[in-house]
C-alpha positions in Angstrom: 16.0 -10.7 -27.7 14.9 -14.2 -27.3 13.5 -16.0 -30.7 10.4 -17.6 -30.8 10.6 -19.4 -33.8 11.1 -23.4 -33.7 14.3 -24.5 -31.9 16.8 -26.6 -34.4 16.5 -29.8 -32.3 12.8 -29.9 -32.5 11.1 -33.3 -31.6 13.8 -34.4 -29.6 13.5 -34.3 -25.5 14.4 -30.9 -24.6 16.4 -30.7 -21.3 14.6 -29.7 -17.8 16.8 -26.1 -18.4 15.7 -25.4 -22.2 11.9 -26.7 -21.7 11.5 -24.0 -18.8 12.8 -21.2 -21.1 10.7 -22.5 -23.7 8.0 -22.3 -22.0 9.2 -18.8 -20.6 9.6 -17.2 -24.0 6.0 -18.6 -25.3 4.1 -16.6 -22.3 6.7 -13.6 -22.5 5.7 -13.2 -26.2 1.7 -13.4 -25.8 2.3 -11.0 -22.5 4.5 -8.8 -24.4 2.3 -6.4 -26.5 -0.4 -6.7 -23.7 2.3 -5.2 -20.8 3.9 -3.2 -23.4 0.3 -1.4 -23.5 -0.5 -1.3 -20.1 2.8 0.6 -19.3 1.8 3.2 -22.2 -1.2 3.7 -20.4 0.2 4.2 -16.9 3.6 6.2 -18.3 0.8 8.3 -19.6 -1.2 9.2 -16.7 1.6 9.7 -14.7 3.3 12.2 -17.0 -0.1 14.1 -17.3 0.2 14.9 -13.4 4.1 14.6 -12.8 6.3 17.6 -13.1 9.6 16.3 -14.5 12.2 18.3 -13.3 16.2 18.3 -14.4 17.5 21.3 -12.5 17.6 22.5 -8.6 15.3 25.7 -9.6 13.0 23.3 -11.2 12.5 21.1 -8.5 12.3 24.2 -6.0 9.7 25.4 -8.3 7.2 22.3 -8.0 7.9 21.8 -4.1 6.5 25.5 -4.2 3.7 25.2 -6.3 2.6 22.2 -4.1 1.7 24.3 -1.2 0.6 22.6 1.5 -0.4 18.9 -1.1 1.6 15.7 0.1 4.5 15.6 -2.7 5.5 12.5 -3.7 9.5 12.3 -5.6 10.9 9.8 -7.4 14.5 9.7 -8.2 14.9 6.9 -10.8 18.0 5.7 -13.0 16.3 3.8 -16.5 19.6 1.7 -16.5 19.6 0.9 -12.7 17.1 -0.6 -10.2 18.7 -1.8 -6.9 21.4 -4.6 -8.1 20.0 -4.9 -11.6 23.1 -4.6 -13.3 24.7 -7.3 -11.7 22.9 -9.6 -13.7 25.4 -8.9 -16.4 27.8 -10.6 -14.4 26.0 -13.8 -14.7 26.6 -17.1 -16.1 23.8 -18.0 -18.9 21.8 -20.3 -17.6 23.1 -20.7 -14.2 19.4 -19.1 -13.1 17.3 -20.6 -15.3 16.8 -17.2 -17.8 18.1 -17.5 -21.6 21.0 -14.8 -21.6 22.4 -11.8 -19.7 19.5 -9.3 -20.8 16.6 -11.5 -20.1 18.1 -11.8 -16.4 18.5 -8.1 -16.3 15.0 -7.8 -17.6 13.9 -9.6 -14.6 16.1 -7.5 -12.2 14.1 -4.5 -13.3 10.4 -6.2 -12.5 10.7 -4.7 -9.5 11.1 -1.0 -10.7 8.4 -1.6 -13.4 6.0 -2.9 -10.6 6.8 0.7 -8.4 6.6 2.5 -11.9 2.7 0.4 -11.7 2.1 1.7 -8.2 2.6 5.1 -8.7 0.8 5.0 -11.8 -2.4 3.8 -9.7 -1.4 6.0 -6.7 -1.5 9.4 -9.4 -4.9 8.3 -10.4 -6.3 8.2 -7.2 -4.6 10.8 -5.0 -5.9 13.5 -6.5 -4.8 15.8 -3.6 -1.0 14.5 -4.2 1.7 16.1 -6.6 4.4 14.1 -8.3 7.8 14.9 -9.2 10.0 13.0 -11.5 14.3 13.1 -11.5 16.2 11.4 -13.6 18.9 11.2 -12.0 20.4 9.4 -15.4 19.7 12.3 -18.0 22.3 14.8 -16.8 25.1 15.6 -14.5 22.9 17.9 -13.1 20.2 15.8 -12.4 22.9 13.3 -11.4 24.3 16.1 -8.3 21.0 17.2 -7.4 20.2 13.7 -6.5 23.2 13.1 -4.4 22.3 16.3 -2.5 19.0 15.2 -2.2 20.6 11.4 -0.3 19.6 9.1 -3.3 22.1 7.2 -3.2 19.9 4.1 -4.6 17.8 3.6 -7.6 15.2 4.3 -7.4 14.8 6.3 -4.5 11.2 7.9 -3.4 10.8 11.0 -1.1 7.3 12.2 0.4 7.7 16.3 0.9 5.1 18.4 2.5 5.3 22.1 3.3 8.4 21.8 1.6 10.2 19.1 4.2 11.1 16.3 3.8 8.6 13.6 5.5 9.7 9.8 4.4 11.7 8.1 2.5 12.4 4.6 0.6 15.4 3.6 -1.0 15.7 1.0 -3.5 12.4 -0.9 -5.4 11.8 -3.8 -2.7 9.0 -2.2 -0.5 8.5 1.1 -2.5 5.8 0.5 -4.0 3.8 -0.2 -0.6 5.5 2.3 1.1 4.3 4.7 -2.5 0.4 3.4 -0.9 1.2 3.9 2.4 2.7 7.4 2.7 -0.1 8.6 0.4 -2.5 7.7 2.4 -0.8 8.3 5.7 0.7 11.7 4.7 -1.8 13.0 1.9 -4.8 11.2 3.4 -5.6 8.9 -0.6 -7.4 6.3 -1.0 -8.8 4.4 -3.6 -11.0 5.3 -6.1 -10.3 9.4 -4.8 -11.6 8.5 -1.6 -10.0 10.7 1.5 -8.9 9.5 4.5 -10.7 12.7 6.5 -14.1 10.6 5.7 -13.6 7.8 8.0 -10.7 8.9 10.5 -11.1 12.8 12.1 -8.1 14.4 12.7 -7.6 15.9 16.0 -5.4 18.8 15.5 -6.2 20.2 19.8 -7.7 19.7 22.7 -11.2 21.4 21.3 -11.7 19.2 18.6 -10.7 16.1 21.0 -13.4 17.0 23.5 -15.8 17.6 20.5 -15.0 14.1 18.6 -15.4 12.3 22.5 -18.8 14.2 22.7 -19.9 13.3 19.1 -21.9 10.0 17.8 -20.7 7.9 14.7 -23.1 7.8 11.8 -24.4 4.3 11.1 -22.6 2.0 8.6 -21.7 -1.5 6.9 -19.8 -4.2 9.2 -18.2 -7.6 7.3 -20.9 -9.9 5.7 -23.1 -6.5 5.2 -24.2 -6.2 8.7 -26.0 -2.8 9.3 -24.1 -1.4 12.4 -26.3 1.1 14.2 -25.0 1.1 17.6 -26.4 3.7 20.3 -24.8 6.6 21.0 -23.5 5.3 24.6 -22.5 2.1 23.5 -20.1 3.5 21.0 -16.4 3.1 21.4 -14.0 5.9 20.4 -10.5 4.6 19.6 -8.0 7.9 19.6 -5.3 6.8 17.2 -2.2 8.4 18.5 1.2 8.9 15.9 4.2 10.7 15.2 4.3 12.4 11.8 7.7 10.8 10.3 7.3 7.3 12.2 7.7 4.2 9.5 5.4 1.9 12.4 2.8 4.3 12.4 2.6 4.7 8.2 2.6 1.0 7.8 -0.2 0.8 10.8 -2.4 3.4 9.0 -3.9 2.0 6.5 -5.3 -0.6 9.0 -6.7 1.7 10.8 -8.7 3.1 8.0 -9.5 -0.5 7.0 -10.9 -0.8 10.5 -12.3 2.1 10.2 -14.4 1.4 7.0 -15.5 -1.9 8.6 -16.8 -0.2 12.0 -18.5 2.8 10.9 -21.7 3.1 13.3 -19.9 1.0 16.2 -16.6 2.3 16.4 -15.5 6.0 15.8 -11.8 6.5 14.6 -9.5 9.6 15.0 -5.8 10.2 14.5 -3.7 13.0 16.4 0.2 13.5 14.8 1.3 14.3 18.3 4.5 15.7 17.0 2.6 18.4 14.5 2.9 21.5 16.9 2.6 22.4 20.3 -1.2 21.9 20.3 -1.1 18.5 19.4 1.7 17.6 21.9 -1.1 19.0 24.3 -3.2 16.6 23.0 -0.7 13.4 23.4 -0.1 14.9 27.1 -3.7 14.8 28.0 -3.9 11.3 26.9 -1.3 10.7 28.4 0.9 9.4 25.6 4.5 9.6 25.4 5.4 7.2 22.3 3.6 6.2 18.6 1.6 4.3 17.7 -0.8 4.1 20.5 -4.5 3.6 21.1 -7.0 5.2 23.3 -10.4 3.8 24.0 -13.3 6.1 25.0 -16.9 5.2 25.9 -19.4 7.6 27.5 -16.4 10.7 27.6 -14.2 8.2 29.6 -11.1 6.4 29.0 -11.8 2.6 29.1 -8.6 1.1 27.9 -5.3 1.4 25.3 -3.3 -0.5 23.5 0.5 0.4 22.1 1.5 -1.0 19.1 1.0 -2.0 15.3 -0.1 -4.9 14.9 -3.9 -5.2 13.1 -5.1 -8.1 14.7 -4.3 -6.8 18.6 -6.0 -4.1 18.0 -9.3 -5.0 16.7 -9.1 -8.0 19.5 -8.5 -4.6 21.9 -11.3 -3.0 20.7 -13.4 -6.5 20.8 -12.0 -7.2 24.3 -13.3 -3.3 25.3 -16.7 -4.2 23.9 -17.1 -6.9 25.6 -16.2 -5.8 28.9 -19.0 -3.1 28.8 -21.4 -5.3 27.4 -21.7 -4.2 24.0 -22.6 -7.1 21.3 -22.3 -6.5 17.3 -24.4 -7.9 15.5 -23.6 -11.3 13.3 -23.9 -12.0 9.8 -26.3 -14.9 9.5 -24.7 -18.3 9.7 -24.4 -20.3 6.3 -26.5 -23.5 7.1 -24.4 -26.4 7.5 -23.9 -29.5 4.8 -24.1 -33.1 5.8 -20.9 -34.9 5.1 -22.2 -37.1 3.0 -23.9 -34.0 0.8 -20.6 -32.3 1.3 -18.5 -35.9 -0.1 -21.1 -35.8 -3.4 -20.0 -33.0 -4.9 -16.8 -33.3 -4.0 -17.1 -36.9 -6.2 -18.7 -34.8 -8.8 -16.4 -32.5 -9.0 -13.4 -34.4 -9.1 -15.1 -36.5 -12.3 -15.8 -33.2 -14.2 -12.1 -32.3 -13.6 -10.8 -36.1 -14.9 -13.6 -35.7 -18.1 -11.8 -31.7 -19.4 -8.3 -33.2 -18.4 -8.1 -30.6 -15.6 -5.1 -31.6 -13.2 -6.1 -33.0 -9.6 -7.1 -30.6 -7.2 -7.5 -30.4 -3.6 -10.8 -31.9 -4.1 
């Protein structure tokens, strides 16, 4: 533990090195009881929906009870997150932190931020179910996670219909991936929202010829633009994916953010091509042979595609589509434009204020 109190050189120049952990140990200490808090709170809530499981029959048990709810797994180790205890083997000082422990402290931010995610991810997925290993409490617990391939801590799994769908080893990238496959697998959103209201799921050939047929409902673009488009000027973009493809989870949630953003222009829809044998049907139709990919439909015809994950091709696909059929959104209304010399007055003003409270210079 690092001591707050007065250092036994005060008023003297403290180096570069000691200033920084002074300065380090002054925030840690106001941050402490506040953090300390906050992961009460979120230990809490997940623990009142986790099953916490120390046996094979246990964890059986709670892939059962799941039915056919996304399960989300984590197999953690309190003493170890990735290369955490490596930082033991580090010269004091060398990176800046006071001792040994403060460094390992730091080693296991990244742990404490996934232990974060999940807790938000448990409050708003209600439709998930979370199991916790501790793959450090028993040698039980310690073989059922080598069986299970978590060879990493922490390691998280995504199980459905008890098989295994996803999964992330080590901290770096869990806790996205944590947001991701809930979303992607489970269909969760924020604030209990559910994928299902702004993407259809295409599950055969009916429902694809009944989503082509239907018309969007209107909605909200950027800038709180009312989109309302007609029926016949409304594009359909066919979202097509395999069910345990790492491009198409981290492509998903752009596609509901898309989604949100186009509701009453654009209509959305997903097909898992590699489900069953109806939606391999589905991919054939399209003619789709690899995920992600993207077809366009306006008026019950095919009217372009594009394959790939990247968020910013494929709204300028959809854009591009629009455009070559004529179809124009509407605009937010433009801000009205500052003269220079209005514009260079403030930014006078502004820069005095700051010199006046002893605010550092700014980009103003």
């Amino acid at each position: 533990m690092i001591s707050l109190s007065p250092p036994a050189n005060a008023g003297k120049a403290p180096s570069r090195g000691r200033g920084l952990r002074a300065v380090r140990a002054r925030r840690a200490g106001a941050r402490a009881s506040t953090q300390q808090a906050r992961r009460l709170r979120e230990s809490e809530r997940v623990e009142e929906r986790a099953r916490l499981v120390s046996t094979g029959a246990e964890l059986d048990a709670a892939l059962a009870l799941a039915q056919d709810h996304l399960v989300i797994v984590e197999i953690f180790n309190d003493e170890v997150c990735e290369a955490g205890e490596a930082a033991y083997a580090a010269e004091p000082g060398v990176t800046g932190w006071a001792d040994n422990r403060e460094a390992h402290e730091a080693m296991l931010e990244p742990c404490r931020r996934l232990a974060s995610t999940i807790s938000r991810v448990a409050r708003d997925a209600k439709e998930c179910e979370f199991v916790l290993l501790d793959a450090g409490a028993s040698a039980e617990a310690a073989q059922i996670a080598e069986q299970l391939g978590a060879r990493v801590m922490p390691t998280v799994q995504f199980w459905k219909a008890g098989e295994l769908l996803y999964q992330v080893n080590g901290a770096t990238g869990a806790g996205q991936s944590v947001a991701e496959g809930a979303m992607y697998f489970g269909g969760a959103m924020a604030d209990g929202q559910n994928v299902a209201e702004l993407v259809d799921e295409i599950s055969d050939e009916k429902e694809l010829d009944a989503w082509v047929a239907q018309c969007s409902m209107p909605g909200e673009g950027p800038g709180g633009v009312k989109l309302n488009m007609p029926c016949e000027k409304q594009i359909g973009v066919l979202t097509v994916m395999g069910s345990k493809s790492k491009e198409c989870m981290h492509a998903f949630p752009a596609v509901v953010a898309l989604a949100k953003n186009s509701r009453g222009a654009v209509r959305w829809a997903r097909c898992v091509a590699d489900k069953d044998d109806a939606t391999r049907r589905v991919a054939q139709r399209v003619g789709v042979s690899s995920a992600p990919q993207f077809v366009f439909f306006l008026e019950g015809q095919e009217v372009g595609r594009y394959a790939g994950a990247d968020r910013v091709a494929l709204m300028s696909a959809v854009i591009d589509v629009q455009r070559r059929h004529g179809i124009m959104l509407p605009s937010p209304s433009p801000r009205s434009q500052m003269s220079i010399a209005e514009a260079s007055r403030i930014a006078r003003e502004k820069r005095e204020s700051d010199a006046r409270r002893g605010v550092r210079p700014s980009g103003w």
